[in-house]
N, CA, C and O atoms as a GROMACS GRO file, in nm:
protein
  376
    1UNK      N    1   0.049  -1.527   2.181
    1UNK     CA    2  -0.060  -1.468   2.106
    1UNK      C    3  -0.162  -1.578   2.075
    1UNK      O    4  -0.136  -1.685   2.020
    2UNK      N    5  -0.285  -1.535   2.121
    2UNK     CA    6  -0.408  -1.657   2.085
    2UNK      C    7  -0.390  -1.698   1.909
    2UNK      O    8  -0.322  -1.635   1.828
    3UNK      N    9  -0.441  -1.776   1.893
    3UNK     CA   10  -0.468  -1.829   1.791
    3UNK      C   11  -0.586  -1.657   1.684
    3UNK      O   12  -0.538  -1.588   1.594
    4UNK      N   13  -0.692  -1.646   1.725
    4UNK     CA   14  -0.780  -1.556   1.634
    4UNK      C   15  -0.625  -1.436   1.670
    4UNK      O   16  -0.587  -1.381   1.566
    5UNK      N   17  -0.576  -1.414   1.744
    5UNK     CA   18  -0.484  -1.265   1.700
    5UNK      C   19  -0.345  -1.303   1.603
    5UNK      O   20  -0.280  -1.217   1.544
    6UNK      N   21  -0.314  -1.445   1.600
    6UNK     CA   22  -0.214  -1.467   1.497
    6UNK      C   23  -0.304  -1.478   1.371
    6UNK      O   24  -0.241  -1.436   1.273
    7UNK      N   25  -0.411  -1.513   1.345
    7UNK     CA   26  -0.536  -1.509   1.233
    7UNK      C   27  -0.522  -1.356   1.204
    7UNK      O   28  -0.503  -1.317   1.089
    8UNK      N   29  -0.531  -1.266   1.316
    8UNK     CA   30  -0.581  -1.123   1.246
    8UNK      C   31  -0.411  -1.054   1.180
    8UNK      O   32  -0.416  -0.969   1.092
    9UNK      N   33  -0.306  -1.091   1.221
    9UNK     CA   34  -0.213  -1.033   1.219
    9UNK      C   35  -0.168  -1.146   1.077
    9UNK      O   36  -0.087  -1.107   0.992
   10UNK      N   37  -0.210  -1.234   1.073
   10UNK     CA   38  -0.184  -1.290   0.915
   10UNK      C   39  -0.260  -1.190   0.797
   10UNK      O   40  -0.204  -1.160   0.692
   11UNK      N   41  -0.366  -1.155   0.825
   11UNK     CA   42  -0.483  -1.109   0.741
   11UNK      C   43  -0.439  -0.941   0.718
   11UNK      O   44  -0.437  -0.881   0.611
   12UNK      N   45  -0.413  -0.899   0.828
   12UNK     CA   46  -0.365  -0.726   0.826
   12UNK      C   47  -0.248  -0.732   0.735
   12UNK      O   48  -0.257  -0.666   0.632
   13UNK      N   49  -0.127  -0.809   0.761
   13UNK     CA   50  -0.043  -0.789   0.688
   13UNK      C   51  -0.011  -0.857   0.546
   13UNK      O   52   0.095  -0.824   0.492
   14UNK      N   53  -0.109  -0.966   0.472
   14UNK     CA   54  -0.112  -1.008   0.371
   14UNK      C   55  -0.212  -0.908   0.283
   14UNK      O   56  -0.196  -0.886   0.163
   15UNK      N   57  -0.336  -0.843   0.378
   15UNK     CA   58  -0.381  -0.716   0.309
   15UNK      C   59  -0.299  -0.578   0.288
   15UNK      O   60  -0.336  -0.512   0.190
   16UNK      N   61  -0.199  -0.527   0.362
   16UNK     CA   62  -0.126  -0.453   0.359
   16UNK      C   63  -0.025  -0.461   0.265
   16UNK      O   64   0.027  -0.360   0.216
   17UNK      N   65   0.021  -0.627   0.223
   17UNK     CA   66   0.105  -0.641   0.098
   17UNK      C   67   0.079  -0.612  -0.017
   17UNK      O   68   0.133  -0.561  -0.116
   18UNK      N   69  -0.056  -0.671   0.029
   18UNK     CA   70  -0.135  -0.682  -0.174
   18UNK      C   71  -0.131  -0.539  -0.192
   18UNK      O   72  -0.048  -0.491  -0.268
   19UNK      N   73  -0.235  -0.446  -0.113
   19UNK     CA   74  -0.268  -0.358  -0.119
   19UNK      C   75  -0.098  -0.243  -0.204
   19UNK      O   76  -0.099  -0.157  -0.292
   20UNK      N   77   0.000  -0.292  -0.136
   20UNK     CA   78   0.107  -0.231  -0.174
   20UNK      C   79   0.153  -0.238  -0.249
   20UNK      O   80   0.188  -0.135  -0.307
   21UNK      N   81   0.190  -0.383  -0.305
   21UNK     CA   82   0.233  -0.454  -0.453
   21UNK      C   83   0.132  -0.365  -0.536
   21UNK      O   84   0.157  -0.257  -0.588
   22UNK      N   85   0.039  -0.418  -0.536
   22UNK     CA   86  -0.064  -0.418  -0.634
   22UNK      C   87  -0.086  -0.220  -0.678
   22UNK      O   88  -0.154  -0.188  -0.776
   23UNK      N   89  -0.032  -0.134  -0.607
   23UNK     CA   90  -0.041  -0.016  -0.606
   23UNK      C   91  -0.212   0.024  -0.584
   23UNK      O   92  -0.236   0.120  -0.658
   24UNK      N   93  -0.314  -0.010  -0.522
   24UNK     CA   94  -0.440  -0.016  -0.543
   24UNK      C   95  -0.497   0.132  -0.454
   24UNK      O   96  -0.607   0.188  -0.454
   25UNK      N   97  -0.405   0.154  -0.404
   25UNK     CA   98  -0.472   0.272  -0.312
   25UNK      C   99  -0.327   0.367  -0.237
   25UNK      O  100  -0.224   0.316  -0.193
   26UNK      N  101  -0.373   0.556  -0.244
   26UNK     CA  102  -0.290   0.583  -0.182
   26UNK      C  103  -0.245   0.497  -0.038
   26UNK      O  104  -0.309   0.408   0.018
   27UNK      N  105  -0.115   0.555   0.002
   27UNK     CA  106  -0.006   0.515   0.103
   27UNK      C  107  -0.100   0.523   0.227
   27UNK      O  108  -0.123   0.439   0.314
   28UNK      N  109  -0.145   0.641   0.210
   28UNK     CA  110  -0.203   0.730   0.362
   28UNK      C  111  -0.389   0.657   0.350
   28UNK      O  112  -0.471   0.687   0.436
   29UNK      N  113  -0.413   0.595   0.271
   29UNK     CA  114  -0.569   0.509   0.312
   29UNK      C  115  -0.541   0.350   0.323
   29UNK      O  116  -0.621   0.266   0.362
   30UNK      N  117  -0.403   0.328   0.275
   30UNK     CA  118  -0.424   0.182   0.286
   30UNK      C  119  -0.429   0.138   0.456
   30UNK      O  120  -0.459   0.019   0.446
   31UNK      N  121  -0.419   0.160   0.569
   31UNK     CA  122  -0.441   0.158   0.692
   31UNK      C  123  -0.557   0.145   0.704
   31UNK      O  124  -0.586   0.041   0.763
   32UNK      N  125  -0.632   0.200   0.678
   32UNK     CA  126  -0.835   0.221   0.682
   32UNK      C  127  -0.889   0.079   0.568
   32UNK      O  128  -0.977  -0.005   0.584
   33UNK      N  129  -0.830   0.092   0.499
   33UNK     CA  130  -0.859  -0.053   0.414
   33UNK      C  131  -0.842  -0.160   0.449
   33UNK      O  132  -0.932  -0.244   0.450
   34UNK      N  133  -0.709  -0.183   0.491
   34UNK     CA  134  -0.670  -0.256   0.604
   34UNK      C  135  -0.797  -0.323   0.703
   34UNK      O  136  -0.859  -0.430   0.709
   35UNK      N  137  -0.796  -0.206   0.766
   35UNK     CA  138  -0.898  -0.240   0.923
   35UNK      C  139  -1.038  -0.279   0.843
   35UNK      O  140  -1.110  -0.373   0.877
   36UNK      N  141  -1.062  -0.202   0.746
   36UNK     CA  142  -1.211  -0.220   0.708
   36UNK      C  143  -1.227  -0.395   0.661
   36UNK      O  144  -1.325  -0.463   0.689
   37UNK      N  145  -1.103  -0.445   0.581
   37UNK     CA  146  -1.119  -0.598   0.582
   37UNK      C  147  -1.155  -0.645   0.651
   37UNK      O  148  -1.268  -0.695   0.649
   38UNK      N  149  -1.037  -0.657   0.789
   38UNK     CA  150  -1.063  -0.689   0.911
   38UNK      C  151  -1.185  -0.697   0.987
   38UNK      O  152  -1.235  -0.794   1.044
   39UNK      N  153  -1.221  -0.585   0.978
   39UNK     CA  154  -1.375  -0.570   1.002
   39UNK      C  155  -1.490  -0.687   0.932
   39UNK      O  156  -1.542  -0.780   0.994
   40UNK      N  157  -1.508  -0.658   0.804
   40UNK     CA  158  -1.583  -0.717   0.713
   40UNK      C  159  -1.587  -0.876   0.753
   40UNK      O  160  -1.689  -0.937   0.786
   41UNK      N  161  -1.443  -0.935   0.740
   41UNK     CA  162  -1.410  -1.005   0.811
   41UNK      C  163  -1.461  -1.116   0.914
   41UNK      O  164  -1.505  -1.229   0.896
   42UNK      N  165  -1.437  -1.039   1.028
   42UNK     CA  166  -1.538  -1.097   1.147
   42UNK      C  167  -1.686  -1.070   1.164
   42UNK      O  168  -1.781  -1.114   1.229
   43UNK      N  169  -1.668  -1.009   1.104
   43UNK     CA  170  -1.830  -0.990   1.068
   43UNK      C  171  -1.875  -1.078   1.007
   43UNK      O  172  -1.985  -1.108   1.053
   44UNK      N  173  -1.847  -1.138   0.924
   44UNK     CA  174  -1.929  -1.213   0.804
   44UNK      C  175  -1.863  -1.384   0.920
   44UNK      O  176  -1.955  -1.464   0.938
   45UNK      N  177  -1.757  -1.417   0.970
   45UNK     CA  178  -1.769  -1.502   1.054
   45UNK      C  179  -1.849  -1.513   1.155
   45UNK      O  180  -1.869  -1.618   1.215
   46UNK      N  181  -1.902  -1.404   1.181
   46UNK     CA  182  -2.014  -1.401   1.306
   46UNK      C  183  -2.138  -1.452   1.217
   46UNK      O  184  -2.171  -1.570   1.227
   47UNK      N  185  -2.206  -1.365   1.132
   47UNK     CA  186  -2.274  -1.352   1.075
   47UNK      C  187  -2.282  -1.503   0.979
   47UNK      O  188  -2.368  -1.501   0.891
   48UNK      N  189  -2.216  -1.604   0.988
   48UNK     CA  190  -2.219  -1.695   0.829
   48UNK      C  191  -2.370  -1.738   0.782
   48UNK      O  192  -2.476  -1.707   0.836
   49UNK      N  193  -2.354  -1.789   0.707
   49UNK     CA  194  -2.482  -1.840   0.572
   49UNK      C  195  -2.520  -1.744   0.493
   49UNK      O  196  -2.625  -1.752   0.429
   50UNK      N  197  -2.432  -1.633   0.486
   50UNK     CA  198  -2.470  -1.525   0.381
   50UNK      C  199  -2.388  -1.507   0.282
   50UNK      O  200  -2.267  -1.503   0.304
   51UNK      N  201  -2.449  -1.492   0.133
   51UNK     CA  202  -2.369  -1.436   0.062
   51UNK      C  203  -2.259  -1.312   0.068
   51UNK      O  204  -2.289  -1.227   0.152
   52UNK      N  205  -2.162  -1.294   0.009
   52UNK     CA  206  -2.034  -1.147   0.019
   52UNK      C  207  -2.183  -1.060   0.041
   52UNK      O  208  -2.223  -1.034   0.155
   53UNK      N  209  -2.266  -1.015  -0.095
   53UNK     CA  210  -2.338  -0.895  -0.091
   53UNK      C  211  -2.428  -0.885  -0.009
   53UNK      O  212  -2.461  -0.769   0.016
   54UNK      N  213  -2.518  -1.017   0.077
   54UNK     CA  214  -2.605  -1.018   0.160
   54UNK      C  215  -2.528  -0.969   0.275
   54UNK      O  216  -2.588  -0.888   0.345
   55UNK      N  217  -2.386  -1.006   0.316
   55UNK     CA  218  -2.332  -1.009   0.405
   55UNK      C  219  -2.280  -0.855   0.460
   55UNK      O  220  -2.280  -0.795   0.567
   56UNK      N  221  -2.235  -0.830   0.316
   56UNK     CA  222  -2.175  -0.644   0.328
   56UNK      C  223  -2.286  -0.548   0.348
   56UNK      O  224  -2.264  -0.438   0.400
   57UNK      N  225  -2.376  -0.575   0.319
   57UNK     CA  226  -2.518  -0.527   0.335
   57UNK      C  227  -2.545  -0.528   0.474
   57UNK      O  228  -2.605  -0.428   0.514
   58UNK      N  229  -2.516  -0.619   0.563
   58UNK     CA  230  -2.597  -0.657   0.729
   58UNK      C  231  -2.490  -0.559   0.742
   58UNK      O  232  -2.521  -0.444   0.770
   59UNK      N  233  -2.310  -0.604   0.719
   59UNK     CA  234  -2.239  -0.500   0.792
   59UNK      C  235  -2.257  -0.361   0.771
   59UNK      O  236  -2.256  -0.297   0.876
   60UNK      N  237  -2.276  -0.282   0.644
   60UNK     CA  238  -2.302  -0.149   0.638
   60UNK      C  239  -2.446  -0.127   0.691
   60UNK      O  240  -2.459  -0.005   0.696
   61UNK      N  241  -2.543  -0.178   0.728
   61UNK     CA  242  -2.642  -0.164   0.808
   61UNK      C  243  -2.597  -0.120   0.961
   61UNK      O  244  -2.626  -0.020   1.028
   62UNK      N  245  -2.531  -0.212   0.982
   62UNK     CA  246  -2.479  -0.216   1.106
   62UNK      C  247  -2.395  -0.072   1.172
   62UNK      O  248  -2.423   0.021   1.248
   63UNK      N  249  -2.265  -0.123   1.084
   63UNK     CA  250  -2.197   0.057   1.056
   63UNK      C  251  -2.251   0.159   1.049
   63UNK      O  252  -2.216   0.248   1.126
   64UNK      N  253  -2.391   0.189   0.925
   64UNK     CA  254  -2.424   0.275   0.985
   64UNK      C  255  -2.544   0.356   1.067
   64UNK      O  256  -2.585   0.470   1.044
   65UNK      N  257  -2.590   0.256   1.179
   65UNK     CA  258  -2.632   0.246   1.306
   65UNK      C  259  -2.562   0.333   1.409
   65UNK      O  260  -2.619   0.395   1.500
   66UNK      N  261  -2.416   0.329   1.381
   66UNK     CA  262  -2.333   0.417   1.497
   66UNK      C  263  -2.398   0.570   1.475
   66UNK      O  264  -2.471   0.615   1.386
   67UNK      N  265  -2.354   0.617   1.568
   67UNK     CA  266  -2.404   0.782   1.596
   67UNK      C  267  -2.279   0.830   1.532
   67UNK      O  268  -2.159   0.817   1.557
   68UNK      N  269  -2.350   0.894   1.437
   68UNK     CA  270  -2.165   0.997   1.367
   68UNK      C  271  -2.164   0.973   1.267
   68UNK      O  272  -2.138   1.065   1.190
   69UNK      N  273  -2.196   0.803   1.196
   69UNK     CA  274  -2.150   0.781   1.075
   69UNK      C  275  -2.220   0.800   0.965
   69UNK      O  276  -2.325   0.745   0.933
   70UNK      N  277  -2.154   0.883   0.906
   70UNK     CA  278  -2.199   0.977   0.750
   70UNK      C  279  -2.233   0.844   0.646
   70UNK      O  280  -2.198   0.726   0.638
   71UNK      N  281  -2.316   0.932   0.577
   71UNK     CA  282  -2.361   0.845   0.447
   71UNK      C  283  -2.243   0.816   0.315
   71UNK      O  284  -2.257   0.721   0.239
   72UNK      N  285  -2.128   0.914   0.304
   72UNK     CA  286  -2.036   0.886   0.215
   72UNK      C  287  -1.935   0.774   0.305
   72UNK      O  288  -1.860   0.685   0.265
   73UNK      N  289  -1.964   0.815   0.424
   73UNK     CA  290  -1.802   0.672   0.466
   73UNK      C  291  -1.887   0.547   0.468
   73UNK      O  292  -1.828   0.439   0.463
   74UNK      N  293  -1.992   0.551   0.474
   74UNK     CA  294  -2.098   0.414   0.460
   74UNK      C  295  -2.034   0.364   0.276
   74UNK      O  296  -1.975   0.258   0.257
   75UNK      N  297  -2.056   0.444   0.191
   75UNK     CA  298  -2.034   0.412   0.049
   75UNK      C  299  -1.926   0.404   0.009
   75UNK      O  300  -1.891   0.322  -0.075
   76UNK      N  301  -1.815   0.531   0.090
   76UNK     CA  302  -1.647   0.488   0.067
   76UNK      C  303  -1.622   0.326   0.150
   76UNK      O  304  -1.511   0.278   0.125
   77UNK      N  305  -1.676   0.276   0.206
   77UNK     CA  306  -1.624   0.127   0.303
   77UNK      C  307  -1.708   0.030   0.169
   77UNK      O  308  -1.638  -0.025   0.084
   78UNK      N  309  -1.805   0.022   0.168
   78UNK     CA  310  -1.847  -0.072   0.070
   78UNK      C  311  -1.823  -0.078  -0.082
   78UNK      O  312  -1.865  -0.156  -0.167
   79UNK      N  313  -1.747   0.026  -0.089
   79UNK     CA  314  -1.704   0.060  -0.260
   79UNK      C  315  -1.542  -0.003  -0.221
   79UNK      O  316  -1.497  -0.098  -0.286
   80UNK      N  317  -1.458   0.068  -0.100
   80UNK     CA  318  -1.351  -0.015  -0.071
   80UNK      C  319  -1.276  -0.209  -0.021
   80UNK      O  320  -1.170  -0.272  -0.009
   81UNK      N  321  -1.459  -0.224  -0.007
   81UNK     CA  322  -1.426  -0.358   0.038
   81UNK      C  323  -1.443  -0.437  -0.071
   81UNK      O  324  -1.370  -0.529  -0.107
   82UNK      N  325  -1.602  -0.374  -0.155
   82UNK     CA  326  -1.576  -0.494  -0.307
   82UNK      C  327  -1.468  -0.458  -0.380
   82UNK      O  328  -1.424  -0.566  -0.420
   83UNK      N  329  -1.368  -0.331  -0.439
   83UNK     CA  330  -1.283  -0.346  -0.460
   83UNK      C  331  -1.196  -0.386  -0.440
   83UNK      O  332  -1.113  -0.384  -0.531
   84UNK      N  333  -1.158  -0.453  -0.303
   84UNK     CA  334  -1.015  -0.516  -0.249
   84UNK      C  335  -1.075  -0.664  -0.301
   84UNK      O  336  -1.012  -0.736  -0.378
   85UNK      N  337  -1.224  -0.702  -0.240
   85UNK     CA  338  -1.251  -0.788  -0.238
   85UNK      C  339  -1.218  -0.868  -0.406
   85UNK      O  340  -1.148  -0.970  -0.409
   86UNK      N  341  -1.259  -0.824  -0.499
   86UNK     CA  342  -1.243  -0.843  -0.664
   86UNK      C  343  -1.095  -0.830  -0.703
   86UNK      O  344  -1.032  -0.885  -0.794
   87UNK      N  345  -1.058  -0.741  -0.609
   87UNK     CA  346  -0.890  -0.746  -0.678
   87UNK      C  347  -0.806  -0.830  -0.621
   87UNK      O  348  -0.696  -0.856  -0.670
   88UNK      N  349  -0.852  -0.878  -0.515
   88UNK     CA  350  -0.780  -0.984  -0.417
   88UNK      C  351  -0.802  -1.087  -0.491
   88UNK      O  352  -0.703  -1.155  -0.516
   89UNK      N  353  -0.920  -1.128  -0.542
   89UNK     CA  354  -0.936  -1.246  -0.642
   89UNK      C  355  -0.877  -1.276  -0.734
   89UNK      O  356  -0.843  -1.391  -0.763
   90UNK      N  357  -0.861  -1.203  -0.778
   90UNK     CA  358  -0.818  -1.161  -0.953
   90UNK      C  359  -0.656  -1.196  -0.962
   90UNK      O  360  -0.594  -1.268  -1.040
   91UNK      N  361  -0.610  -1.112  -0.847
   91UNK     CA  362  -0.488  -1.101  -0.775
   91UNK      C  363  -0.407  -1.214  -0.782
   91UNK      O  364  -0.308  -1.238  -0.850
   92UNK      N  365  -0.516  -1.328  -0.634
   92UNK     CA  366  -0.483  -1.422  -0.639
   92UNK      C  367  -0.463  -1.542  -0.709
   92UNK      O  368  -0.409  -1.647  -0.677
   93UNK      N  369  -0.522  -1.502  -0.818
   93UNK     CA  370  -0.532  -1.644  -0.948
   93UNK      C  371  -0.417  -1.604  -1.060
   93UNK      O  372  -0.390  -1.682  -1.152
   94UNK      N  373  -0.358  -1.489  -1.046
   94UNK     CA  374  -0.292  -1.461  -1.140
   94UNK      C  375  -0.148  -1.549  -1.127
   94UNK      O  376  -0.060  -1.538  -1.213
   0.00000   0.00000   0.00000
C-alpha cells in the first residue's frame, strides 16, 4: 500500500473511532462523515495557504458545482465537517 493510502486508511479509521467513542452521530451517517473528512482533507492539501473557513468555503463551492448536488447536502457537509472538526479538537486535548 502507497504511502498517501496508508495516510487515508489511518485518517478513516481514527475518524471512525472518535466518531464512535465520542457517540457524535447516528451509526448509519457516521460512514458519510467519515468520507466527507477525507474529502475536506485532500482538498485543503491541494488547496494549502488557506484558512479551515476560507478553505471549506473553496470545497463547498466546489461540491456544489457537481450536477445533482442539492443545497441542504451542501449545508449538511459543512455543518458536519465544522462539527467533527471542533469536536476533534476539543476531543483531542482532553
Amino acid at each position: 500500500m502507497s504511502c498517501e493510502g496508508m495516510r487515508r486508511q489511518k485518517v478513516l479509521a481514527e475518524s471512525r473511532t472518535f466518531l464512535r467513542d465520542k457517540d457524535l452521530a447516528p451509526l448509519d451517517q457516521q460512514p458519510h462523515l467519515v468520507r466527507s473528512r477525507w474529502r475536506i482533507l485532500t482538498f485543503a492539501h491541494a488547496h494549502g495557504g488557506y484558512s479551515f473557513e476560507q478553505t471549506l468555503d473553496l470545497f463547498l463551492s466546489a461540491v456544489g458545482q457537481r450536477v445533482g448536488t442539492k443545497p441542504w447536502q451542501i449545508q449538511q457537509m459543512a455543518d458536519a465537517v465544522r462539527i467533527h472538526r471542533y469536536q476533534y479538537q476539543r476531543g483531542s486535548a482532553d
